[in-house]
C-alpha positions in Angstrom: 131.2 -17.1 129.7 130.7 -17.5 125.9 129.5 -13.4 125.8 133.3 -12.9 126.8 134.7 -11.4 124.0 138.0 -9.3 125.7 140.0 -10.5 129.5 142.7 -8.5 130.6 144.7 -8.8 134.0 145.3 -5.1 135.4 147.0 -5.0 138.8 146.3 -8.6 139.7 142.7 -8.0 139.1 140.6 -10.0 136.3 138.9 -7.6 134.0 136.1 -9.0 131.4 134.2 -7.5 128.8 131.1 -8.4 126.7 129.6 -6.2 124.1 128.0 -4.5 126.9 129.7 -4.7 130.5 132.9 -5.1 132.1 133.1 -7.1 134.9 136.3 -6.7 137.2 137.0 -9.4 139.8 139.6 -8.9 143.0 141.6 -11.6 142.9 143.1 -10.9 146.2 140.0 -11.8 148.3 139.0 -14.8 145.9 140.2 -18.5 147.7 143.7 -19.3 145.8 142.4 -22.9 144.5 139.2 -21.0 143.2 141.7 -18.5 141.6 143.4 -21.7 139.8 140.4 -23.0 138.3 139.1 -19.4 137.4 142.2 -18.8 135.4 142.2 -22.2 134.3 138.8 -21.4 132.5 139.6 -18.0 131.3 142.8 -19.4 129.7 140.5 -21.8 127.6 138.5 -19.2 126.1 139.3 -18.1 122.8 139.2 -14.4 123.4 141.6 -11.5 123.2 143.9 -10.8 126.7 145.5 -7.8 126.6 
């Protein structure tokens, strides 16, 4: 999590960048209260969303 240096939501889905990769992650097939805490994390890191 600390690599994270860019998040961006795109058609529901989670997008995350490092210097070096982007990860994308489906949150349609993720389990909603696994969803809550995932955003809840994202949302404290001090990164760019777009």
């Amino acid at each position: 999590m600390t690599d994270i240096n860019q998040t961006r939501k795109f058609s529901g889905d989670y997008i995350l960048k490092t210097e070096k990769k982007e990860l994308t992650i489906n949150t349609q097939i993720i389990d909603p209260i696994s969803l809550a805490k995932l955003t809840y994390e994202l949302e404290k890191l001090d990164v760019e969303w777009k």
